[in-house]
C-alpha positions in Angstrom: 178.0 100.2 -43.5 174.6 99.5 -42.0 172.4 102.7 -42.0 171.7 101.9 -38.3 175.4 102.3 -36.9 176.7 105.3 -34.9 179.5 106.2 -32.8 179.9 108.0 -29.7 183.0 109.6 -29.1 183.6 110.5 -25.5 185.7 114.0 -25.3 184.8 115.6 -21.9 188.0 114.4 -19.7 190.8 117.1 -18.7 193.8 115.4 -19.5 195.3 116.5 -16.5 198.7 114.1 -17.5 199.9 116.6 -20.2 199.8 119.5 -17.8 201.1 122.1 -18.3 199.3 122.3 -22.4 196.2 120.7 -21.8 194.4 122.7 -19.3 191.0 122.8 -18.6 190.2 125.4 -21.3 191.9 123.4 -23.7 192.3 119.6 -23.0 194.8 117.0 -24.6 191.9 115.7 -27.3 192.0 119.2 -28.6 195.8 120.2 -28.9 197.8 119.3 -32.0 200.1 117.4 -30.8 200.4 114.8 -32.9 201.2 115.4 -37.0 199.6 119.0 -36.3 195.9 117.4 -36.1 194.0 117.1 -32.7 193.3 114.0 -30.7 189.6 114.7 -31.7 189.9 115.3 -35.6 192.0 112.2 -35.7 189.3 110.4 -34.0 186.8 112.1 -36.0 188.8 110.7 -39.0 189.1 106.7 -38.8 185.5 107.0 -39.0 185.7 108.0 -42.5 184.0 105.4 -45.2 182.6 103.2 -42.1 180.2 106.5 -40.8 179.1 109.6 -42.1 179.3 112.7 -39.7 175.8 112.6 -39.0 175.8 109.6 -37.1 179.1 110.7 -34.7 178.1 112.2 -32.1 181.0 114.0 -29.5 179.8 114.1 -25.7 182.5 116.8 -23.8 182.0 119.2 -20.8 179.4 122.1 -21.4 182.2 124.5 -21.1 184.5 122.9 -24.1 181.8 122.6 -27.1 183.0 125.5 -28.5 186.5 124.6 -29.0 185.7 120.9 -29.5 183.2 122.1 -32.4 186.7 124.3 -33.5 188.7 120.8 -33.0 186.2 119.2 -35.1 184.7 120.9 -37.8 183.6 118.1 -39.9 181.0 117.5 -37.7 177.5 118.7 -37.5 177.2 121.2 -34.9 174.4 119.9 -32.7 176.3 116.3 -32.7 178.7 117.9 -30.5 177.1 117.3 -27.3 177.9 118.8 -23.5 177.5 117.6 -20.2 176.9 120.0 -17.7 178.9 118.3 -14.8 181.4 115.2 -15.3 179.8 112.6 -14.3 182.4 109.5 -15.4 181.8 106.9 -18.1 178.4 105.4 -17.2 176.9 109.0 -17.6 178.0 109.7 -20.7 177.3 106.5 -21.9 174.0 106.8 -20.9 173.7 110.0 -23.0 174.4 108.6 -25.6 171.9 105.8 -25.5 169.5 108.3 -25.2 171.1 110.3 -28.2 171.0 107.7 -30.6 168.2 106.2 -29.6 166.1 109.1 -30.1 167.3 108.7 -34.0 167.0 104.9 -34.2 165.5 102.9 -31.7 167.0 99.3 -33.2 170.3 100.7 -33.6 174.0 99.6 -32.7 176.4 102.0 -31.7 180.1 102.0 -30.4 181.4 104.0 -27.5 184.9 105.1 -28.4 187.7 108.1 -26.9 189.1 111.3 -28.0 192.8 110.4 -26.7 193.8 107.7 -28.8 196.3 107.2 -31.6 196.2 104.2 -33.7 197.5 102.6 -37.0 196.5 100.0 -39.1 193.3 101.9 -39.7 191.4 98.7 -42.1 191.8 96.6 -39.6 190.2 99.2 -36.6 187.4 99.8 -39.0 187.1 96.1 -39.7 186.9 95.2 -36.0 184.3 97.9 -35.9 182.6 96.7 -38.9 182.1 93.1 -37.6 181.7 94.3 -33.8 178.6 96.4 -35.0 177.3 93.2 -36.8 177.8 91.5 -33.9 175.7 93.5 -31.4 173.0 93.8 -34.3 172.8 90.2 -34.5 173.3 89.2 -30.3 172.2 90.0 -27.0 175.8 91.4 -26.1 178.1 93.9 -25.3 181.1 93.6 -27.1 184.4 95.1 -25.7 187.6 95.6 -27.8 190.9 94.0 -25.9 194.2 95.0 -27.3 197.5 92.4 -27.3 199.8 93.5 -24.5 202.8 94.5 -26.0 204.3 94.6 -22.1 203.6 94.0 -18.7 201.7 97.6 -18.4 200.3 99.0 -14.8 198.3 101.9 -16.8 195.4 99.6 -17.9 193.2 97.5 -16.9 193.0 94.2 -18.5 190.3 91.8 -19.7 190.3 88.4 -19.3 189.2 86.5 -22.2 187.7 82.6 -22.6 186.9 80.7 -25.1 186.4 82.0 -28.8 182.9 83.0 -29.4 183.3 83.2 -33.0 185.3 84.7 -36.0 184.0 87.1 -38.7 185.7 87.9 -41.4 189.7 88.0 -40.1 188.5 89.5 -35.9 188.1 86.8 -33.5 185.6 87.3 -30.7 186.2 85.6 -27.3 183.8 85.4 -24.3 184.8 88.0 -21.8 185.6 86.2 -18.6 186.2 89.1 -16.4 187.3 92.2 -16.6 190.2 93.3 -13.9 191.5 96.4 -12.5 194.7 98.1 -13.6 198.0 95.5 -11.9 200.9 96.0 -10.0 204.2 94.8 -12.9 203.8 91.4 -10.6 200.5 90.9 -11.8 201.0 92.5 -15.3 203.9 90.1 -15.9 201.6 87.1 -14.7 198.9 88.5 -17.0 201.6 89.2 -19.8 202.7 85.4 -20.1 199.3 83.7 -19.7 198.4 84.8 -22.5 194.8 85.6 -22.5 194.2 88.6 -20.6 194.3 92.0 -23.1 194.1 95.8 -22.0 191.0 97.2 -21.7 190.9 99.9 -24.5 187.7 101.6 -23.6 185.7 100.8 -26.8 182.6 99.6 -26.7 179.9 98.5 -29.4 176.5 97.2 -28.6 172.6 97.5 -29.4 170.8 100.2 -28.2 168.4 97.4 -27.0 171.7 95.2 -25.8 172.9 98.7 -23.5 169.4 100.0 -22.0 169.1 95.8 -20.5 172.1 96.4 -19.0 171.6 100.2 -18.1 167.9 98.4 -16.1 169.6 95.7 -14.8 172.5 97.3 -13.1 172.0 100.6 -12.7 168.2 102.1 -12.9 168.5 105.3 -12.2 170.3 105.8 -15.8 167.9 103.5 -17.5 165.5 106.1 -16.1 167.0 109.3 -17.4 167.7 108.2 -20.9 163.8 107.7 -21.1 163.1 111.1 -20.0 165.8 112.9 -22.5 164.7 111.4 -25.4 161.8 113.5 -26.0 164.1 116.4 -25.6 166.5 115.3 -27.5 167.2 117.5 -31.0 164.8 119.8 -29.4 165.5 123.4 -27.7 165.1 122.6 -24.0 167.2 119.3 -24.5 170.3 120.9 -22.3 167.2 122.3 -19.8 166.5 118.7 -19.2 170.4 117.6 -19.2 170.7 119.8 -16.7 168.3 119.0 -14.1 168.8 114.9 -14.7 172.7 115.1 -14.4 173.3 116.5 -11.1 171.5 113.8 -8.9 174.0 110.8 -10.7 176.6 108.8 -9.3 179.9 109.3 -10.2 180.8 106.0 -12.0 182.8 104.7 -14.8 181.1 102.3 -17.1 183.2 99.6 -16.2 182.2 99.5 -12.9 178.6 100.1 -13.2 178.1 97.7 -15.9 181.1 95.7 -17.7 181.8 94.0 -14.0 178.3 92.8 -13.7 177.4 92.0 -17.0 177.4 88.5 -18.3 177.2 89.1 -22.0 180.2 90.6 -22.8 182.2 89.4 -25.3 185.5 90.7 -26.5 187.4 91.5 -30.1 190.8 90.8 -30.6 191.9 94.2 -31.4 195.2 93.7 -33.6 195.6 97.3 -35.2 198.2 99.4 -33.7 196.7 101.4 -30.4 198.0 103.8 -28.1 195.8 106.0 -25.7 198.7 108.3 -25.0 198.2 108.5 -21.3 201.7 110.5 -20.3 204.0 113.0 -21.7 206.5 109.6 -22.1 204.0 108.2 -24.6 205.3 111.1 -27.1 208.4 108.7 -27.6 206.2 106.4 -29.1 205.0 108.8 -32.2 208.4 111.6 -32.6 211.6 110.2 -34.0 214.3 110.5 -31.2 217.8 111.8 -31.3 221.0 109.6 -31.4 221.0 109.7 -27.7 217.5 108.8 -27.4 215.8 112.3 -27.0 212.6 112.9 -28.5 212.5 117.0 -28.7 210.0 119.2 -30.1 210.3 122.6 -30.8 213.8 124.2 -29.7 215.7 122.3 -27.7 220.1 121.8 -27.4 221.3 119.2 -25.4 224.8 118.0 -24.4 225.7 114.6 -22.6 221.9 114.6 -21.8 219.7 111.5 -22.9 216.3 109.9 -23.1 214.9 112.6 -22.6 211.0 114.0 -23.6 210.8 118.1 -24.4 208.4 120.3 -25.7 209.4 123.6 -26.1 207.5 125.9 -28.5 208.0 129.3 -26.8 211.5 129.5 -26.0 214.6 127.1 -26.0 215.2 124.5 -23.6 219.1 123.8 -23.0 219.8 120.4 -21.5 222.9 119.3 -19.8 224.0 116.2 -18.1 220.5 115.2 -17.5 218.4 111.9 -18.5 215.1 110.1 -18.8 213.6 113.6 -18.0 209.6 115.2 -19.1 210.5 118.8 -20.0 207.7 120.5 -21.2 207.5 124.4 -21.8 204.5 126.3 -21.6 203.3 130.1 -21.5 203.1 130.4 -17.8 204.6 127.0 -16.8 207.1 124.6 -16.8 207.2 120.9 -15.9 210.1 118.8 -15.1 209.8 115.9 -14.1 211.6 112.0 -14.2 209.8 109.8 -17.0 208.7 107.4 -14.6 207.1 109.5 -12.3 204.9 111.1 -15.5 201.6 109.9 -14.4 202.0 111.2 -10.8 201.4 114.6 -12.8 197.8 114.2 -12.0 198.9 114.7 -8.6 200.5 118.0 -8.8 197.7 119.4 -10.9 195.4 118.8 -7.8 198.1 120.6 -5.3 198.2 123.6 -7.9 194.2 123.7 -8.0 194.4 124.2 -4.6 196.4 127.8 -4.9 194.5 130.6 -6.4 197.1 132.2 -7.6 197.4 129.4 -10.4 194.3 129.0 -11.6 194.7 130.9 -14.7 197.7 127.8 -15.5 195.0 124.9 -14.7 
């Protein structure tokens, strides 16, 4: 791989959907969910052979670099990056312009997530591979769309055109638009045309490619990256973090740049992807019961299917129950129907607002 190549790995949400475990102290991308490795290392991981540490840089929330650093050892330590406030996407985006810039001012570099499982892990380095030759090459801002498997509402989509070229086994397409996450109407009209993919939240372009956009559309982060580069490496670096980041907008990237921007091209992404967004995910990755359950730790069930548990503290007894979240933590427990999983969010705010369970958030 190109000595000018980097990734930014984007680590700072809450993961407020796997309430009650990930809390604010220690988020989804740092539990050990999965194959007892976190979100993060297995991140950290794919990159193996295409990057070395030194050029992966983490961006999370000042008060998780601690345990991200824990979560990801194989890092250096001062790649490990964190924002003061959450400011969405376009912030952290921005950071990392400025980060990698500061090393290599002609350099490509992809922005990519903490929460995401994947397979096929040749082919996600090969799209990477060819995507960062790609941006190195073009004035562009390539995107990474994933098949849809089914007519999803927890996505947004992108819509792609016509093929902009092929290197080396990943086709790139011009990225007509980019489109906000559907009702199933629409995700079954996008499902059977054919050409629209979910928007995986991967992104690889130029340093040069990202700071036109950053001018173009949104200034006043075109502006700050110039002002923490001196700083950057440097002992009052999280001084000046601190007094550029309050003033921003809080924006996603998508909005503040991918729905503007008429550059963007897309990857076919065809490696297995999952950005485990709900405890119902789980069912995806754990090998179920003959009635469908997927448990983890001690669970008993009778006449009781489809079910998701996690219960590593005690034993959770079912009975006569189905398609049910059941998770078991040290000072919570959430039930809840599988299709109302991602409404979780929801209850997390109505706890925050409660004192007295602040310690569980």
């Amino acid at each position: 791989m190109e000595n000018n190549c980097y990734a930014v790995i984007l680590a700072g949400g809450k993961g407020e959907r796997f309430w009650p475990l990930s809390t604010s102290r220690t988020p989804k991308q740092v539990l050990s969910l999965f194959g007892g490795r976190t979100l993060l290392a297995m991140a950290v991981d794919r990159l193996k052979g295409l990057l070395p540490p030194e050029r992966v840089f983490v961006i999370t929330s000042a008060d998780l670099v601690e345990v991200t650093r824990d979560a990801a050892p194989m890092l250096p330590a001062q790649n490990i990056i964190g924002e003061p406030v959450g400011r969405d996407t376009a912030a952290a985006c921005a950071l990392g312009l400025a980060l990698v810039k500061a090393h290599d001012p002609k350099a490509a570099f992809a922005i990519l997530t903490a929460d995401h499982i994947m397979g096929d892990l040749d082919i996600f380095q090969n799209t990477l591979r060819q995507s960062f030759a790609l941006a190195l090459r073009e004035d562009v801002l390539v995107t990474i769309g994933i098949q849809p498997a089914n007519p999803s509402t927890a996505y947004g989509y992108v819509d792609a055109g016509d093929v902009h070229q092929e290197l080396s086994g990943v086709t790139f397409h011009q990225a007509r638009k980019f489109v906000e996450k559907p009702n199933l109407a629409t995700a079954e009209k996008y499902l059977a045309a054919g050409n629209y993919f979910w928007n995986a939240g991967m992104f690889i372009w130029s340093v040069a490619a990202f700071e036109r956009a950053l001018t173009a559309f949104r200034p006043p982060l075109a502006a700050m990256v110039e002002r923490l580069i001196p700083h950057a490496g440097k002992s009052g670096f999280y001084e000046a973090l601190a007094g550029e980041y309050g003033p921003l907008e809080k924006i996603s990237v998508d909005y503040a740049i991918m729905e503007h921007a008429r550059n963007i091209v897309m990857a076919r992404g065809t490696f297995a992807w999952d950005d485990v967004g709900s405890w119902p995910a789980l069912a995806n990755h754990f090998a179920k019961d003959a009635e469908g359950n997927v448990r983890i730790g001690a669970c008993e069930q009778v006449d009781a299917s489809g079910n998701v548990v996690v219960s590593n503290h005690r034993l959770t007894a079912l009975l006569g129950v189905h398609d049910l979240v059941v998770v078991q933590s040290e000072g919570a427990t959430l039930i809840c129907p599988k299709d109302r999983a991602q409404d979780v969010k929801k209850l997390v705010t109505l706890l925050a607002g409660n004192p007295e369970y602040k310690h569980l958030l």
